[in-house]
N, C-alpha and C positions, 0 to 999 in steps of 0.2 A: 496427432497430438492435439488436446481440446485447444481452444483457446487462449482459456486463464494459464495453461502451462508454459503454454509458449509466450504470453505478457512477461512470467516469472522469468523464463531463458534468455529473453530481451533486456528485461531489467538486470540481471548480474551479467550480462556480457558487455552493457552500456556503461555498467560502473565498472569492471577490470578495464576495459577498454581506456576511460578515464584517470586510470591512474591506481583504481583500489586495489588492495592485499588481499582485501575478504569482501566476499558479498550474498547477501542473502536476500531473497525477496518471497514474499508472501502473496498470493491472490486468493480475492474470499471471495465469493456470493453469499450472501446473508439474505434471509425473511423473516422480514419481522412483523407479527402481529401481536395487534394491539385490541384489548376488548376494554372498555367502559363500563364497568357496573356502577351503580347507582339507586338507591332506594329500594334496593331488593330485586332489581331490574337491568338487566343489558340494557342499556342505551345508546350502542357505540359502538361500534368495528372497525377496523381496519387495518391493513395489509398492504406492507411495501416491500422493495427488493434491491439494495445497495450491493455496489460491485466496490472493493477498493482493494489497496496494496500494500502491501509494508514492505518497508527497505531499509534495510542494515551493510551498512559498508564501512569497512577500515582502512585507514592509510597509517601503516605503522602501529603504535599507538594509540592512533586518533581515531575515535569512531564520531557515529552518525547514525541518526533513524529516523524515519520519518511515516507519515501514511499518508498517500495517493489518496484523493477522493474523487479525483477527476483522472481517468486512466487515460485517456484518449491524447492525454501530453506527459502525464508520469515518465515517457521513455527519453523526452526531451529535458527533462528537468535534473536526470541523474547525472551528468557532469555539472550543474551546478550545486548538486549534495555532497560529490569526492571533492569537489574542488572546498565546499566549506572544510569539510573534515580535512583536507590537508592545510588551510591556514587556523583550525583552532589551535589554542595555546596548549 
């Protein structure tokens, strides 16, 4: 199993485990490039590569989502996401 699958299998077993009904999570790898034109001229390149996660989770009624942009704690952060969605109104 890659990596980013097993983030996503960690993330919904970390929010059932905390109390959700549903849970959903997303992992992306993104590149993004960027060119600069300018006076009829490239003047400018560049090129990055962001890793992050979406997460959806239900208690009841109550949902939540959020995006990770820091994954390396994301797994620690999802009981306090169920825990929001079961005290919103």
């Amino acid at each position: 199993m890659s990596a980013m699958k097993e983030l996503a299998v960690e993330l919904v077993e970390a929010a059932r485990s905390a109390g959700a009904d549903e849970a959903v999570a997303e992992v992306m790898d993104t590149t993004i490039s960027q060119v600069r034109y300018s006076n009829k001229v490239i003047d400018a390149t560049n090129w990055w590569t962001e890793k992050n996660a979406y997460m959806f989770a239900s208690v009841g009624k109550r949902t939540i989502s959020t995006d990770f942009r820091d994954l390396s704690e994301a797994v620690s952060l999802v009981p306090r996401l169920v825990d929001l969605a079961k005290r919103s109104p």
